[in-house]
N, C-alpha and C positions, 0 to 999 in steps of 0.2 A: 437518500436511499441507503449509502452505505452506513449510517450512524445506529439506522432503525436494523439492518439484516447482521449485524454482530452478535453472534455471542459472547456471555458474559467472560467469560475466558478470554479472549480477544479485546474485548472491551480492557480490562485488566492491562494484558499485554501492552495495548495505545498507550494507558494508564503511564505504566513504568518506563516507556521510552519515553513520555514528554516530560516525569519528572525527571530524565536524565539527559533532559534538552539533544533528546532525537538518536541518542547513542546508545543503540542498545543491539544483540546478534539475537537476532528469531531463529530461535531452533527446534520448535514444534515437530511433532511428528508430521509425517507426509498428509496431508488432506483436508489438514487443524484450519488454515485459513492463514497462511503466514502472508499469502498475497495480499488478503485484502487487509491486513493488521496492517503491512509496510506501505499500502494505500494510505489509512488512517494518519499514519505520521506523517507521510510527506505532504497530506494535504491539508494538515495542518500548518507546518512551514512553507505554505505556498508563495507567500510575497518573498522568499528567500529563492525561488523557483530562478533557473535553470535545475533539473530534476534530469540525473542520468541513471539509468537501471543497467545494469552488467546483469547479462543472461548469454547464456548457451544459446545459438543458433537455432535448436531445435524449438527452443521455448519463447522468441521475438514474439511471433503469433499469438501467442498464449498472453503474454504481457500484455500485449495492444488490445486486445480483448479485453482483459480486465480494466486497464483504465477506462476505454470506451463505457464499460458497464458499469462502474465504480465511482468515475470521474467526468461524466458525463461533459461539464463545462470546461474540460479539456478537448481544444479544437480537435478535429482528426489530424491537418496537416503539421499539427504540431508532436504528435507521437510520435 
């Protein structure tokens, strides 16, 4: 689901961080999709997975949210 609900822009974005083997700072404007871009990369280097996200307190929720939705075959008790 998340490969097909990308826009082409985003798609791009996946693009440029895999050819720079995962290093790359998404600095999109507010609303562009930078969540689900940084989804894109990391699930791509999933067998490298342990996967930590730094967020604000306010935004945990938010994050959990998106994997769930994003990442579906990411257990719950593992978020």
């Amino acid at each position: 689901e998340l490969r097909t609900s990308l826009y082409p822009f985003q798609r791009e974005g996946i693009q440029i961080a895999l050819n720079r083997r995962g290093r790359i700072l998404l600095a999109d404007d507010m609303g562009l999709g930078k969540s689900i871009q940084a989804l894109g990369i990391a699930a791509y280097y999933r067998a490298e997975w342990p996967l930590l996200v730094l967020a604000p307190a306010s935004m945990v929720a938010s994050w959990s949210e998106q994997i769930r939705r994003w990442l579906p075959s990411v257990p719950a008790e593992q978020i």
